[in-house]
PDB file of N, CA, C, O and CB in Angstrom:
ATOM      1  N   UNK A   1     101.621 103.896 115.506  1.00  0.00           N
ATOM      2  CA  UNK A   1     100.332 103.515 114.940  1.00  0.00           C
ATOM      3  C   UNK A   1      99.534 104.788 114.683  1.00  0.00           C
ATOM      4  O   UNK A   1      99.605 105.637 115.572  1.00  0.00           O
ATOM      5  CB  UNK A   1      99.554 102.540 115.889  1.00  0.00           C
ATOM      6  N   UNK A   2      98.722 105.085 113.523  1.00  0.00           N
ATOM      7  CA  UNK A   2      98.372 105.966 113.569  1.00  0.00           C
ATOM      8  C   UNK A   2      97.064 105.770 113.001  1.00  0.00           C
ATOM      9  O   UNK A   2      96.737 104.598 112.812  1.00  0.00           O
ATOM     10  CB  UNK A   2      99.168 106.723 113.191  1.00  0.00           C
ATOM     11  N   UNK A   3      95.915 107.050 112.563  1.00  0.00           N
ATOM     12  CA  UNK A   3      94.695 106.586 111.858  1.00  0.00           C
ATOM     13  C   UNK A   3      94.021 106.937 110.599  1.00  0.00           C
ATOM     14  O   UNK A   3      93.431 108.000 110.403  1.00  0.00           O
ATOM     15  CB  UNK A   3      93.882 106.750 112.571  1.00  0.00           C
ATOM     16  N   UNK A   4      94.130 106.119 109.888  1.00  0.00           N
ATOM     17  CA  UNK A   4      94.186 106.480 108.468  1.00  0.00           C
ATOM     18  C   UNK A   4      92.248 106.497 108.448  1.00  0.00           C
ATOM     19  O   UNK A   4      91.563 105.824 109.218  1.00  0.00           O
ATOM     20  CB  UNK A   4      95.255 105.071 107.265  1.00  0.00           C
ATOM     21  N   UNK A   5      91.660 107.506 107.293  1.00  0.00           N
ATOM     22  CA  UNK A   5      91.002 107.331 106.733  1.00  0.00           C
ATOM     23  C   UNK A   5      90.994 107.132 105.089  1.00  0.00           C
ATOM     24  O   UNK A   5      91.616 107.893 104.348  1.00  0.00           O
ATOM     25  CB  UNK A   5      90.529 107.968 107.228  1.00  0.00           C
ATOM     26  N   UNK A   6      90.175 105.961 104.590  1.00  0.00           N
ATOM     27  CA  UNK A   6      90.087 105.896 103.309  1.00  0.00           C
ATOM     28  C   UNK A   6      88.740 106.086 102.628  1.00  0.00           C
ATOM     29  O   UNK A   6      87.710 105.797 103.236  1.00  0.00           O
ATOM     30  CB  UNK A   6      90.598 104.786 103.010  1.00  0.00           C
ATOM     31  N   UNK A   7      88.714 106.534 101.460  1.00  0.00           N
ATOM     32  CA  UNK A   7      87.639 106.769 101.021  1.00  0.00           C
ATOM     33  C   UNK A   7      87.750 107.105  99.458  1.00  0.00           C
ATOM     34  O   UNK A   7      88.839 107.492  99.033  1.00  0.00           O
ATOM     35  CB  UNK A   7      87.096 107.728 101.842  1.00  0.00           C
ATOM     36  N   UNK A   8      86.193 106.912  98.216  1.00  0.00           N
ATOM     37  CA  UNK A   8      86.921 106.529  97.214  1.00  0.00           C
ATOM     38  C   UNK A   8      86.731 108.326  96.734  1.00  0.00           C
ATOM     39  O   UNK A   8      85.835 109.102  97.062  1.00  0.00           O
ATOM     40  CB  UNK A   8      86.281 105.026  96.184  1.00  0.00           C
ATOM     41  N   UNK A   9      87.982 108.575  95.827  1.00  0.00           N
ATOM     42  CA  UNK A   9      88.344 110.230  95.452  1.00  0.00           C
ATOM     43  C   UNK A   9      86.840 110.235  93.788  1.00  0.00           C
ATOM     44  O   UNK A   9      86.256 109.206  93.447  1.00  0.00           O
ATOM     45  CB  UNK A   9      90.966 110.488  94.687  1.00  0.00           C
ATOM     46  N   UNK A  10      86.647 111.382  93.234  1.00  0.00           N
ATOM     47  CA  UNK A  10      86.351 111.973  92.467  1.00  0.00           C
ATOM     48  C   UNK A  10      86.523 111.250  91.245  1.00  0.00           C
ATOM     49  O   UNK A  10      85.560 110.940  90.543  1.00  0.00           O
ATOM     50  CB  UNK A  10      86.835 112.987  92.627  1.00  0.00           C
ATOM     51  N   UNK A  11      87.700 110.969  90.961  1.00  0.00           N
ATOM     52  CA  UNK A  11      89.006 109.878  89.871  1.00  0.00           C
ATOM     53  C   UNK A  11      88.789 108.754  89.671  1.00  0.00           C
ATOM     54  O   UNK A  11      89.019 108.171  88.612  1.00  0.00           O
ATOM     55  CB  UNK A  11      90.452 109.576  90.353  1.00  0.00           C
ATOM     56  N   UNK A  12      88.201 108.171  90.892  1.00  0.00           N
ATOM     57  CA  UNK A  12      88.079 106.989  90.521  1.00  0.00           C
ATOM     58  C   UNK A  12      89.088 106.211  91.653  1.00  0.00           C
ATOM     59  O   UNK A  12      88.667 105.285  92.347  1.00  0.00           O
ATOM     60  CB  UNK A  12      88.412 106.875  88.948  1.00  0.00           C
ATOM     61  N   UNK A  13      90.192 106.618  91.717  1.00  0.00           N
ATOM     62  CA  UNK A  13      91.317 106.421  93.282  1.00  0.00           C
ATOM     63  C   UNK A  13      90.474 106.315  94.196  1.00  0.00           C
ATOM     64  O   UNK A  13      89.285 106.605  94.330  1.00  0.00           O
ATOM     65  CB  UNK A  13      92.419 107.735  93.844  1.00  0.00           C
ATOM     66  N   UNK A  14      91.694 105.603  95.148  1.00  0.00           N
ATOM     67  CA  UNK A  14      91.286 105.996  96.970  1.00  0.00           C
ATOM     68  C   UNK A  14      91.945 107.124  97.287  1.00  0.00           C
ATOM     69  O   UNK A  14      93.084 107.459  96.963  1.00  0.00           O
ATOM     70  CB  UNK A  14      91.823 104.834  98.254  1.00  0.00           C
ATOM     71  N   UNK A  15      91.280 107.593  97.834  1.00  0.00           N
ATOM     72  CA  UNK A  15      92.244 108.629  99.028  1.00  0.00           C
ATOM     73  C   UNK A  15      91.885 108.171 100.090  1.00  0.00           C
ATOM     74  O   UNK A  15      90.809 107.949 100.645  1.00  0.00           O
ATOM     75  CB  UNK A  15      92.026 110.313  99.173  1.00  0.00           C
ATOM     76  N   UNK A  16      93.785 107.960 100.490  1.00  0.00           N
ATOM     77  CA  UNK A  16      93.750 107.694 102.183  1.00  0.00           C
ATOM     78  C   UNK A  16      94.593 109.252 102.981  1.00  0.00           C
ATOM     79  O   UNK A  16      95.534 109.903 102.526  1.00  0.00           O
ATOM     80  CB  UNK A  16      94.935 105.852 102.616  1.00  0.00           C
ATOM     81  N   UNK A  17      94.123 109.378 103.769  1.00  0.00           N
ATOM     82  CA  UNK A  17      94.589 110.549 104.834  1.00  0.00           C
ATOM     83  C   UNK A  17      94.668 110.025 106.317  1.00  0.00           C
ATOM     84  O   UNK A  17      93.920 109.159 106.770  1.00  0.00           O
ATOM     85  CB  UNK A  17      93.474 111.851 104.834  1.00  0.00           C
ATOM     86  N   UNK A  18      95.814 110.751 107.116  1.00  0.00           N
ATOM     87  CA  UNK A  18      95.993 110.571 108.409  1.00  0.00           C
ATOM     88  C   UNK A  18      95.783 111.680 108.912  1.00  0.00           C
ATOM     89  O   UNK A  18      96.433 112.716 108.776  1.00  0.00           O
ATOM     90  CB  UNK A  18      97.097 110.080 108.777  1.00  0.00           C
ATOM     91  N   UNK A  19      94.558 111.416 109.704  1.00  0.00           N
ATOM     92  CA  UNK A  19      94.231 113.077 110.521  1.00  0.00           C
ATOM     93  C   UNK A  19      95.164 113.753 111.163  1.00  0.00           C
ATOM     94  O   UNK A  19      95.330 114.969 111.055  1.00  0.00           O
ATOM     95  CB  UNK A  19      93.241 113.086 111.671  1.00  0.00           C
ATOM     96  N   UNK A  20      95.867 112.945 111.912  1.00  0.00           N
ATOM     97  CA  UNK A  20      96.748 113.304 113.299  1.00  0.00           C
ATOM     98  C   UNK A  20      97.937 114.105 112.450  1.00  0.00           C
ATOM     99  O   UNK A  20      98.528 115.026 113.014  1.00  0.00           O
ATOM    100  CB  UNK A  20      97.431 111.678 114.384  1.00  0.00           C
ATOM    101  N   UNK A  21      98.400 113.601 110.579  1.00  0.00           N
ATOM    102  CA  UNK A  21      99.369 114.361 110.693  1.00  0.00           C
ATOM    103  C   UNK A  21      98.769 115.627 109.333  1.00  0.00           C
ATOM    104  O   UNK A  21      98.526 115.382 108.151  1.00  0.00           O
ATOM    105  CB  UNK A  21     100.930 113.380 110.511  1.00  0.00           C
ATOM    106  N   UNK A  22      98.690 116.776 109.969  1.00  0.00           N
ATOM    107  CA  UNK A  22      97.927 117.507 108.469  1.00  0.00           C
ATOM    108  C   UNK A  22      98.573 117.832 107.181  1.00  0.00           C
ATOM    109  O   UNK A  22      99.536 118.582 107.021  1.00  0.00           O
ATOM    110  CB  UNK A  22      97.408 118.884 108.733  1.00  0.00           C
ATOM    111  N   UNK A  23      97.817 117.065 106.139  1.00  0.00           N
ATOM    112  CA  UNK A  23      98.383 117.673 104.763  1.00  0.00           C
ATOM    113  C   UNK A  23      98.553 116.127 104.546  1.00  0.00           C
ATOM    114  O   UNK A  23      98.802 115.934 103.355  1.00  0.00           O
ATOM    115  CB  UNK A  23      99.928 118.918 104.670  1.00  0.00           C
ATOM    116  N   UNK A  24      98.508 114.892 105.296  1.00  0.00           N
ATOM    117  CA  UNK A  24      99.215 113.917 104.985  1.00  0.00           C
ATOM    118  C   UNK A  24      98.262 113.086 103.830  1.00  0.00           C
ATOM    119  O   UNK A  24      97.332 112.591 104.467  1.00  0.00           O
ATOM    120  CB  UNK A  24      99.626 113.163 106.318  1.00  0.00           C
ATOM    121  N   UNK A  25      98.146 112.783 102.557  1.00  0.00           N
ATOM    122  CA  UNK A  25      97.620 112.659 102.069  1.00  0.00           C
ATOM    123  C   UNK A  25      98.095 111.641 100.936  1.00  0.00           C
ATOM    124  O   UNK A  25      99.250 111.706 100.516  1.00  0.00           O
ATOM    125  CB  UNK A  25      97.274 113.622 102.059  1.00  0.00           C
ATOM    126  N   UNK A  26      97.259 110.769 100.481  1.00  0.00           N
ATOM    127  CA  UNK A  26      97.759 109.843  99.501  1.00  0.00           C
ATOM    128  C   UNK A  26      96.707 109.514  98.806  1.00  0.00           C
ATOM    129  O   UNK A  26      95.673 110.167  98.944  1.00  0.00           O
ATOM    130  CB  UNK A  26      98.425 108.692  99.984  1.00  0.00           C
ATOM    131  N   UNK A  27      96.792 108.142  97.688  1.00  0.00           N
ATOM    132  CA  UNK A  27      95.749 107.999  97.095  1.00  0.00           C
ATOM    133  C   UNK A  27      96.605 106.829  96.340  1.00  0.00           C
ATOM    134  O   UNK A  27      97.824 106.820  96.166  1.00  0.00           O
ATOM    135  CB  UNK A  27      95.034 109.305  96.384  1.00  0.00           C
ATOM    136  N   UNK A  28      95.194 105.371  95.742  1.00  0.00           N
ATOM    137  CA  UNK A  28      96.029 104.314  95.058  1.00  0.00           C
ATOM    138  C   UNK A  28      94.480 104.131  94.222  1.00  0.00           C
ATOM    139  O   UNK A  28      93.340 104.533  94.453  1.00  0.00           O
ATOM    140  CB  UNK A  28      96.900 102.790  96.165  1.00  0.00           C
ATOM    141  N   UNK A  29      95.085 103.344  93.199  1.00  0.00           N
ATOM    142  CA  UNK A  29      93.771 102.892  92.124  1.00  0.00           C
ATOM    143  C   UNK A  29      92.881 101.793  93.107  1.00  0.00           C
ATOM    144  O   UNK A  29      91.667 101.672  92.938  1.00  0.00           O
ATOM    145  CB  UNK A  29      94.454 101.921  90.374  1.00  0.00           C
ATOM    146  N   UNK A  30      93.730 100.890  94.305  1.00  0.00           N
ATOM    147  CA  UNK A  30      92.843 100.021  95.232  1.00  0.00           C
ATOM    148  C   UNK A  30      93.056 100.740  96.460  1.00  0.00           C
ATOM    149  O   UNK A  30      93.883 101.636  96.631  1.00  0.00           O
ATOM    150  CB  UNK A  30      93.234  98.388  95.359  1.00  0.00           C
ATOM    151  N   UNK A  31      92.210 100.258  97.336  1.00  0.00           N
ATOM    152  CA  UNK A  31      92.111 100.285  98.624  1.00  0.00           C
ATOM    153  C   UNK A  31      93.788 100.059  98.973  1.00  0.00           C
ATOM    154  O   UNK A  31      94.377 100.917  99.631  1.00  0.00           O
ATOM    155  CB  UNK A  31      90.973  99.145  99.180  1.00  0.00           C
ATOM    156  N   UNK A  32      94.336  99.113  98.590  1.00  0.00           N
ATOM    157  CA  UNK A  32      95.224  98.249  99.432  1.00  0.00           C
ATOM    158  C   UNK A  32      96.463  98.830  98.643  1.00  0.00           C
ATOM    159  O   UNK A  32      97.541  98.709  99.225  1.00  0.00           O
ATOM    160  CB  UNK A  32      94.948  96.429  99.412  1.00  0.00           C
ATOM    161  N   UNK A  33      96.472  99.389  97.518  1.00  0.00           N
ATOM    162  CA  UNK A  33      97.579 100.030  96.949  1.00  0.00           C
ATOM    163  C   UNK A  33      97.267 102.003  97.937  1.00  0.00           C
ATOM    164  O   UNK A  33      98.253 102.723  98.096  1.00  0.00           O
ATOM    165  CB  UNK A  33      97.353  99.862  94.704  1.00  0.00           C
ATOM    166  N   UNK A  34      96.180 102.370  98.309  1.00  0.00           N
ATOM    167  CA  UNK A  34      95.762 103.362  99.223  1.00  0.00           C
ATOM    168  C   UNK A  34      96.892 103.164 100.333  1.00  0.00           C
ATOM    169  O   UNK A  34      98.015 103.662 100.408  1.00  0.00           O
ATOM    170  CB  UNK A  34      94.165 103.160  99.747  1.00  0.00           C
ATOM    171  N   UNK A  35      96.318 102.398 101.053  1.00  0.00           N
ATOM    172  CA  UNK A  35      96.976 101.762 102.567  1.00  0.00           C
ATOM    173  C   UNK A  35      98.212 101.769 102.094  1.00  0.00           C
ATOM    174  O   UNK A  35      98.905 102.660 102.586  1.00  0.00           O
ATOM    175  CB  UNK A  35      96.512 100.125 103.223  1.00  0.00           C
ATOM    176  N   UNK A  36      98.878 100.909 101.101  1.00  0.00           N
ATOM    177  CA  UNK A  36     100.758 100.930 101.116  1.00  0.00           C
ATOM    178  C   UNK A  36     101.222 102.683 100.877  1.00  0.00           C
ATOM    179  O   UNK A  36     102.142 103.219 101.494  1.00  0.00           O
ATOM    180  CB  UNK A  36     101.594  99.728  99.340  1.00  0.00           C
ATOM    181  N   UNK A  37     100.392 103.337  99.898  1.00  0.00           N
ATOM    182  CA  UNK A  37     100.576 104.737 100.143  1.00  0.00           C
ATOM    183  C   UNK A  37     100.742 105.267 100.928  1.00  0.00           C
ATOM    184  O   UNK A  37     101.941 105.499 101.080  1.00  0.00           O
ATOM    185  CB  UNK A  37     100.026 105.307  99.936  1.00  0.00           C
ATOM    186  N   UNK A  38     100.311 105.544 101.429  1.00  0.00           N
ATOM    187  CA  UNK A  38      99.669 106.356 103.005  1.00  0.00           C
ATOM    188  C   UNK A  38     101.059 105.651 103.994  1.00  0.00           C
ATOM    189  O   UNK A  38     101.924 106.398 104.451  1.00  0.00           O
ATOM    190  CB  UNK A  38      97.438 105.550 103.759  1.00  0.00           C
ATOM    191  N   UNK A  39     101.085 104.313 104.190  1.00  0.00           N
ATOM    192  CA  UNK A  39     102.140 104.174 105.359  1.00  0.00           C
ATOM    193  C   UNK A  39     103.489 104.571 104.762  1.00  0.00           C
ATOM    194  O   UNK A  39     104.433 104.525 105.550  1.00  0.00           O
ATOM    195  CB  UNK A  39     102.232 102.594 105.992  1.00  0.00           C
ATOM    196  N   UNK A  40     103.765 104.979 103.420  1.00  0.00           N
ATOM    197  CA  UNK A  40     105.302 105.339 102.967  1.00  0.00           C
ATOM    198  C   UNK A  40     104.877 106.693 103.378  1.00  0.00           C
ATOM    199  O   UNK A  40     105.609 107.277 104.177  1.00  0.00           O
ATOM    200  CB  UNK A  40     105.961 105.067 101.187  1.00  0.00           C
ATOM    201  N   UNK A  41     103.284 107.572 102.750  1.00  0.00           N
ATOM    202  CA  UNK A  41     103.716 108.535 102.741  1.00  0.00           C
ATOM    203  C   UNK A  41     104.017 109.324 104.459  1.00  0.00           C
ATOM    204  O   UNK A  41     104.538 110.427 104.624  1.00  0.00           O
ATOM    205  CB  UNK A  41     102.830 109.089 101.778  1.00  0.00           C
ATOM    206  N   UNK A  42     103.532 108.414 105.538  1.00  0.00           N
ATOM    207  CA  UNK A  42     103.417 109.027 107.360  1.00  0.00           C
ATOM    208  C   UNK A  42     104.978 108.495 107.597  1.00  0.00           C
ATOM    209  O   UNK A  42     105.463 108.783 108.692  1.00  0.00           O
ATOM    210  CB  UNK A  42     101.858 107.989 108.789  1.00  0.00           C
ATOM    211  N   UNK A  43     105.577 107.951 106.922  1.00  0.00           N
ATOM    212  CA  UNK A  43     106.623 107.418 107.043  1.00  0.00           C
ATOM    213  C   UNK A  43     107.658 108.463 107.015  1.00  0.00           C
ATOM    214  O   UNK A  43     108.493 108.743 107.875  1.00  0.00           O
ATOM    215  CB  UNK A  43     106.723 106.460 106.169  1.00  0.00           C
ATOM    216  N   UNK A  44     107.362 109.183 105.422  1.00  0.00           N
ATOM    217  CA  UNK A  44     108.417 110.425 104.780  1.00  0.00           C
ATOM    218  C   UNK A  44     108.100 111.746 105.613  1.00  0.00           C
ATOM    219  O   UNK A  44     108.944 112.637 105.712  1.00  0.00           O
ATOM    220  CB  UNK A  44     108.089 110.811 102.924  1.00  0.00           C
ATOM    221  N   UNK A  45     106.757 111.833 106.250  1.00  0.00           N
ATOM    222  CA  UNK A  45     106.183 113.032 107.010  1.00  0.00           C
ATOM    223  C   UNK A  45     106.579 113.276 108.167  1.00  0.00           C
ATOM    224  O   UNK A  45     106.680 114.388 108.685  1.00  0.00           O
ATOM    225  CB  UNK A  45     104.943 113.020 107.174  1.00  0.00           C
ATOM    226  N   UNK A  46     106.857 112.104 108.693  1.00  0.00           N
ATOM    227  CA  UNK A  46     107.477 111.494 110.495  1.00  0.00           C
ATOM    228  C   UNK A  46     109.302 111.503 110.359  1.00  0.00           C
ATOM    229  O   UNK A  46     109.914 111.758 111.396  1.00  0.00           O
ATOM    230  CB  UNK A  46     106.804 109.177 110.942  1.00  0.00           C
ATOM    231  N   UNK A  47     110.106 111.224 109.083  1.00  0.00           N
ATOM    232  CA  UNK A  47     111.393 111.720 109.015  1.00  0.00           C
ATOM    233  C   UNK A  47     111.299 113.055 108.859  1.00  0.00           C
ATOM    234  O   UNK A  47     111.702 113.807 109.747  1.00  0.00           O
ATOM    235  CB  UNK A  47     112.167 111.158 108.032  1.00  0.00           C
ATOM    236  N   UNK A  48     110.687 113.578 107.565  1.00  0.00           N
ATOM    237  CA  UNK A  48     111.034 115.439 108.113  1.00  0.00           C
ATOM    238  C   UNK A  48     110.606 115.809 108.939  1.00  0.00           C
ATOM    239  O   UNK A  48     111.452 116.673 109.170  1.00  0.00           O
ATOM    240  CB  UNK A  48     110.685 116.599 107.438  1.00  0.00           C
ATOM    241  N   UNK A  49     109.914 115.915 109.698  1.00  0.00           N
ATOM    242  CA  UNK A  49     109.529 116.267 111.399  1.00  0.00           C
ATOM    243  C   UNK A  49     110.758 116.055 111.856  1.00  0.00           C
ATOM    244  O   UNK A  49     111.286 117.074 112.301  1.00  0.00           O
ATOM    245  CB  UNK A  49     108.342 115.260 112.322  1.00  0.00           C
ATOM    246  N   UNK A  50     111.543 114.864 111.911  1.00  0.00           N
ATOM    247  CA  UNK A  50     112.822 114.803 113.176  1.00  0.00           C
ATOM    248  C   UNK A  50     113.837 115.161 112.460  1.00  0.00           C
ATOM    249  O   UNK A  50     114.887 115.002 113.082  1.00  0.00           O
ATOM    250  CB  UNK A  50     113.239 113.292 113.978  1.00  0.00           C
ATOM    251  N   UNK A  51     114.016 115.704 111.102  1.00  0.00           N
ATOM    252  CA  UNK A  51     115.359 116.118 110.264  1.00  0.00           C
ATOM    253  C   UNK A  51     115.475 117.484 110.678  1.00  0.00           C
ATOM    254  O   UNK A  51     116.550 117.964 111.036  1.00  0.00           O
ATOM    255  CB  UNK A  51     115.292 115.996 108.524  1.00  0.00           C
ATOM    256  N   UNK A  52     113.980 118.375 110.625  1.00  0.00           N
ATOM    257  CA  UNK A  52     113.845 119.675 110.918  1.00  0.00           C
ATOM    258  C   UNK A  52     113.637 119.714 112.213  1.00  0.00           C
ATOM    259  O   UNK A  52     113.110 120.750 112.618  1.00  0.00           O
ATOM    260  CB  UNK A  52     112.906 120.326 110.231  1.00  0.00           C
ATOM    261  N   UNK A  53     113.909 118.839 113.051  1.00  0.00           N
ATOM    262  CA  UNK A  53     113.758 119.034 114.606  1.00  0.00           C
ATOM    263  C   UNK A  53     112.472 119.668 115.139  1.00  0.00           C
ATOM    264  O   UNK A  53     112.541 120.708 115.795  1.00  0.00           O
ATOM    265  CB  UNK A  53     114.882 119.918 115.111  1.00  0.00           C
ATOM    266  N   UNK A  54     111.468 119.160 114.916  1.00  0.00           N
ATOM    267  CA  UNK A  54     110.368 119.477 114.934  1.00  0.00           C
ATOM    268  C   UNK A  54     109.114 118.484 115.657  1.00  0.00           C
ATOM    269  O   UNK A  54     109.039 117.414 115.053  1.00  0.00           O
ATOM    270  CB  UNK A  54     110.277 119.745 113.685  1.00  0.00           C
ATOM    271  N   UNK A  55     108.295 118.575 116.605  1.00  0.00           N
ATOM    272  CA  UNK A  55     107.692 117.864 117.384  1.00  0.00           C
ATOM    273  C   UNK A  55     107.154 116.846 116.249  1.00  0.00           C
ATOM    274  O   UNK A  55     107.393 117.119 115.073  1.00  0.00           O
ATOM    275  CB  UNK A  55     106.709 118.654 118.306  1.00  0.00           C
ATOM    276  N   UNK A  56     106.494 115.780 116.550  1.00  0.00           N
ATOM    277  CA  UNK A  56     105.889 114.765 116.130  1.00  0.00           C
ATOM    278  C   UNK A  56     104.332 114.657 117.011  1.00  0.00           C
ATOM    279  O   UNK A  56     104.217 114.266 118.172  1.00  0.00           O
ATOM    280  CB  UNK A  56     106.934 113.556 116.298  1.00  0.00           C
ATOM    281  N   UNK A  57     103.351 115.058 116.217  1.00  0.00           N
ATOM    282  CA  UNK A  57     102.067 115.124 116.756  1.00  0.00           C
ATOM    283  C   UNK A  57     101.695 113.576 117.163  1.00  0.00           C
ATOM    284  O   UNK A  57     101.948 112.518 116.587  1.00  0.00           O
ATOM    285  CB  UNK A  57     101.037 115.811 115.670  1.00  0.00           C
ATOM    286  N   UNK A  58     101.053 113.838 118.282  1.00  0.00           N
ATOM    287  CA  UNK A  58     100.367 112.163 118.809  1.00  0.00           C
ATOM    288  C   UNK A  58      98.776 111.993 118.261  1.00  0.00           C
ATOM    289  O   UNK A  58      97.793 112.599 117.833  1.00  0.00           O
ATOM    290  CB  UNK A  58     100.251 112.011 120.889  1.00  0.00           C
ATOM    291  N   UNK A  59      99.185 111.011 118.531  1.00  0.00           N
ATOM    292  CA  UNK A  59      97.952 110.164 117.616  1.00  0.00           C
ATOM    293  C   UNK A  59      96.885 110.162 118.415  1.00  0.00           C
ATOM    294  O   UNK A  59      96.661 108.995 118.735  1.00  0.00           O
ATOM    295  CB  UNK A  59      98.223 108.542 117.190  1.00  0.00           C
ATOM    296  N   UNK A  60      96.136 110.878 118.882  1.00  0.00           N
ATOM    297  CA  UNK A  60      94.931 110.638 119.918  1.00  0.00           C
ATOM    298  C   UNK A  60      93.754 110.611 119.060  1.00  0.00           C
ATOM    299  O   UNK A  60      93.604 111.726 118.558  1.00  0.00           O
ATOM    300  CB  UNK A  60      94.746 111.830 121.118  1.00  0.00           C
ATOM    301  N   UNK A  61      92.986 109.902 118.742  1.00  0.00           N
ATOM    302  CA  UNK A  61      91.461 110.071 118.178  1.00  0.00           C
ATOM    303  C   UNK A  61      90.394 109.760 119.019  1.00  0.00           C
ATOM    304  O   UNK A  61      90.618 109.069 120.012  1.00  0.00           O
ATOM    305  CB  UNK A  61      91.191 109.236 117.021  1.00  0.00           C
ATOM    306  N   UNK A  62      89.156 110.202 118.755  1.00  0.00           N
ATOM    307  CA  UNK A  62      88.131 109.149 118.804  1.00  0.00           C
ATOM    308  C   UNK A  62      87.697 108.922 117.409  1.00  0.00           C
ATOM    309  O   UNK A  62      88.117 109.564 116.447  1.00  0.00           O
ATOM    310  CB  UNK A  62      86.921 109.518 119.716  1.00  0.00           C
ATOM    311  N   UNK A  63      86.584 107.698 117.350  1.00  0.00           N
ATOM    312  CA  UNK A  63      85.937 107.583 115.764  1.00  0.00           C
ATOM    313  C   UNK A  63      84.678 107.117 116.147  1.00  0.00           C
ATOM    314  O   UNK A  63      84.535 106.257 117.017  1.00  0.00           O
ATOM    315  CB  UNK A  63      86.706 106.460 114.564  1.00  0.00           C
ATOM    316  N   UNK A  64      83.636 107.713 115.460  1.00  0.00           N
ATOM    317  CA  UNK A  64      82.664 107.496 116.010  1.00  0.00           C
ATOM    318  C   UNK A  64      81.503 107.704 114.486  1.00  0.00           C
ATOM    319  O   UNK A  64      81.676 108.606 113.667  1.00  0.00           O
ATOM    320  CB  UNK A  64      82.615 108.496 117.410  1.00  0.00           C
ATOM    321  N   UNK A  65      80.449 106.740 114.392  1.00  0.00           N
ATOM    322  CA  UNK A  65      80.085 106.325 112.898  1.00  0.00           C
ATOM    323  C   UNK A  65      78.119 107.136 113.502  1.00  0.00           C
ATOM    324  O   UNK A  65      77.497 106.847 114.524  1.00  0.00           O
ATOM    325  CB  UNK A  65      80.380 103.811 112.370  1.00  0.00           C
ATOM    326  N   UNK A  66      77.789 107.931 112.601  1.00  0.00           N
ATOM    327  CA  UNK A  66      76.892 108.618 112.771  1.00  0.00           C
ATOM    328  C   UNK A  66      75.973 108.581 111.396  1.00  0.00           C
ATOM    329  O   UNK A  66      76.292 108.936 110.261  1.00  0.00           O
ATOM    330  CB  UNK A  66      77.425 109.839 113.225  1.00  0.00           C
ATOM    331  N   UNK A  67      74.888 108.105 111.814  1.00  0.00           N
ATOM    332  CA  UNK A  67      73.971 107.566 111.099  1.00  0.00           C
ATOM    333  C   UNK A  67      72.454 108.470 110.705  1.00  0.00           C
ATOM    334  O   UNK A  67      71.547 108.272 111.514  1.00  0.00           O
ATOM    335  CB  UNK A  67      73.770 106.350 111.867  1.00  0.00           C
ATOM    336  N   UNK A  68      72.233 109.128 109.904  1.00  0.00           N
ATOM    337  CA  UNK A  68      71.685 110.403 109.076  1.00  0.00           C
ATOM    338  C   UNK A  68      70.306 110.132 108.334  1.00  0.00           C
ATOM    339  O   UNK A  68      69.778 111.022 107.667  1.00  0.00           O
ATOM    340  CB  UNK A  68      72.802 110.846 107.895  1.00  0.00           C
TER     341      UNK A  68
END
């Protein structure tokens, strides 16, 4: 399980990103085409990690909504 943020890009897209893994980055014309992104793309990020024998970062967050 991991923690995606979404949010809408520049374009007109979503961009969704997973903090925990860096660089991991996606983007869909919906929210929900975002989200199917994003879980193929932590998907393809989490096989090369174990192809290149390489740790797999844990998912620890907090989230916390701050009001300005």
């Amino acid at each position: 399980m991991r923690q995606v943020i979404i949010y809408p890009g520049e374009d007109g897209y979503y961009v969704a990103e997973c903090p925990s893994l860096p660089g991991c980055i996606s983007q869909g014309k919906t929210k929900e085409e975002a989200i199917s992104n994003i879980k193929e793309a932590i998907e393809g990020y989490i096989l090369a990690l174990k192809q290149d024998n390489m740790p797999i970062p844990s998912e620890n967050f907090d989230s916390i909504l701050i009001a300005v």
